[in-house]
C-alpha positions, 0 to 999 in steps of 0.5 A: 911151074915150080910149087914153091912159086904158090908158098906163102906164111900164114900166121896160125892165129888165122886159122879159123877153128869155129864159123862166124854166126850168122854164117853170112856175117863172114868177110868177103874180100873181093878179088878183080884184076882190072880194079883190085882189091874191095872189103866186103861182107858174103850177105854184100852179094845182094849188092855186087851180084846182078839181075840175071846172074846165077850162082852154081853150087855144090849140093854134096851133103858131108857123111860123118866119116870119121869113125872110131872103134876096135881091131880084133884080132883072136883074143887081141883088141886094139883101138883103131880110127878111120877118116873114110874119104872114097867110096870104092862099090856098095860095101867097101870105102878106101879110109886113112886108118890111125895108127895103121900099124895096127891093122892087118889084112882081114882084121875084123873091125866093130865100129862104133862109141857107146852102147848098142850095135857097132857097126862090124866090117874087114880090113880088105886092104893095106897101103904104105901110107896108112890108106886101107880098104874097108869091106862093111858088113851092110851096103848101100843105103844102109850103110850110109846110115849106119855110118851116119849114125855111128860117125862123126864129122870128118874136121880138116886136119888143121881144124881136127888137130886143135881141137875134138869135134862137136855137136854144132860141127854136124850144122856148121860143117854142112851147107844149108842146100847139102842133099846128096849124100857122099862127101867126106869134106864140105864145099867149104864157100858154101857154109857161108849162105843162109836160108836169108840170104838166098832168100834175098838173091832170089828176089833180086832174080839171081838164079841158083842151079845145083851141082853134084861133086862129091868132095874127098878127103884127097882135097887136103893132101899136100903137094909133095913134088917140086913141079906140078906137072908132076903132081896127080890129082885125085878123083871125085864122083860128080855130075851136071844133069842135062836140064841143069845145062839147059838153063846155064845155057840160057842164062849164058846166052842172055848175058848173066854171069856165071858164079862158081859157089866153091873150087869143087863147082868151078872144077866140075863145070870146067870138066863139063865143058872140056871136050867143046867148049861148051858146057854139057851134061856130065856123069863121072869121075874127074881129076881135073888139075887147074893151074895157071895156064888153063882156059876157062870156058864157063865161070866168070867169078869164083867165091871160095875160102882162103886156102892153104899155101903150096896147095892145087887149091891156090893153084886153082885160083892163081889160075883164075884170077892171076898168080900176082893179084892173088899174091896182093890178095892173100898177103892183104887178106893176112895183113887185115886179119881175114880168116882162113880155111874151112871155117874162115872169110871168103873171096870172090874172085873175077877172072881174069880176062886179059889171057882170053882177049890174047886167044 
């Protein structure tokens, strides 16, 4: 399919640069082919979602990836800036450097704002698109908390180019189940739960299973090809463990329906069930590329933010819910002044179940 087919203008007044508080006071706009459009509220899920369903979320905790410090090269230092965004073995991470031309192999790097410490490591590697290889002095869980503590959150470009990040972006830009240290981007429908409102869906006996997928910053490239056959994704670590299938399974098996708590949940349990049909255990790394045209085999609804225009994320979700409803979704969504991106509104989407009755 032609990208062009997924453009669409957004004003840039809707691009939400701070989450609404409380996180599930957010706008929720709900997406279904056979009925259309709703306007709800992300805490109405207690309502719209029913005994026996179960809702899969991503348990990826955000690292602040973004790093400042110096190149010394000799004599000769020169600020430097980094958004790591994969994590290549224990010492070493692939980042985009700022500005790159400064850099050059085995340049020694102390990483790192204000007194104390800085974090060292060596340039081990340079692309032509101010991607590089960093090799960190310390490895392991020790380096995960050296850049912990001398990292910042790592802002969505559209965010981070309005304004610097702050204190509360440490709390706002992580979900509140986040436990598995990896990611470099939040999975962003998460941020819109709370301790209250899981709360409420577990009573309700609305079951809760957690995925592993570590988000990359590769999830905010753009699509730079005409066609999307042409387009490669990148990869992310993620993993579905057996006892987490088990109880899918059941649930599946008993007539509950299966809500995907963001694309990187959706991508992850679609990846599991790719070889049969079936949802399986899963460990590794997946590229996955969804756009209209694929097969679903395991969501029946997906909740997510609202996503930029020409991107495989809007792909994704013109895949599941139909490239035409989502065009009436989002040019609704614009016109009634939802939110978008990260810090935005949320939709939940039905998929579409007029392909599969064809197969």
């Amino acid at each position: 399919m032609r990208v062009d087919e997924f453009d669409f203008e957004l004003p840039d007044s809707l691009i939400a640069l701070h989450p609404v508080e409380p996180r599930d006071a957010a706008r929720l706009l709900v997406v279904d082919p056979a009925t259309g459009l709703a306007d709800r509220h992300v805490r109405d899920l207690v309502d719209i979602l029913a005994p026996g369903d179960v809702l899969v979320v991503n348990d990826t905790r955000v690292l602040p990836a973004a790093l400042t410090g110096e190149r010394i090269r000799g004599e000769s230092r020169a600020a430097v800036s980094f958004n790591l965004h994969k994590r290549v073995d224990a010492h070493t991470w692939r980042a985009f450097a700022r500005p790159a031309k400064r850099l050059g192999l085995l340049d020694r790097l102390e990483l790192g704002e204000g007194e104390g410490p800085k974090l060292g490591a060596t340039l081990a590697g340079k692309g032509d698109t101010g991607e590089v290889t960093i090799e960190f002095d310390l490895g392991g869980a020790e380096l995960d908390e050296a850049i912990k503590a001398h990292g910042a959150m790592p802002l969505p470009p559209y965010i981070g180019s309005k304004r610097k990040p702050e204190a509360r972006d440490a709390v706002d830009y992580q979900t509140v189940y986040a436990a598995v240290d990896g990611a470099v981007a939040a999975p962003t429908a998460g941020l819109h739960f709370t301790e209250t409102l899981l709360q409420a869906l577990s009573d309700r006996s609305v079951g809760l299973e957690r995925v592993t997928l570590h988000v990359g910053a590769g999830t905010f490239l753009p699509v730079k090809v005409e066609d999307t056959a042409e387009h490669r994704m990148h990869a992310e670590w993620g993993e579905i463990t057996e006892a987490t299938v088990h109880r899918l399974n059941a649930r599946i098996a008993a007539g509950g329906r299966i809500i995907a708590v963001g694309t990187t949940s959706l991508r992850l349990l679609e990846t599991a069930a790719r070889a049969t049909g079936r949802l399986a255990p899963f460990s590794g790394e997946t590229d996955i590329f969804i756009t209209p045209g694929f097969r679903f085999r395991v969501a029946d609804m997906l909740m997510t933010n609202f996503h930029l225009p020409r991107s495989t994320l809007f792909m994704l979700v013109s895949a599941f819910s139909g490239l035409d409803t989502m065009r009436d979704a989002y040019r609704h969504a614009i016109e009634d002044g939802y939110r978008f991106y990260s810090y935005g509104d949320a939709s939940l989407l039905m998929r579409d179940r007029s392909r599969d009755e064809d197969e």
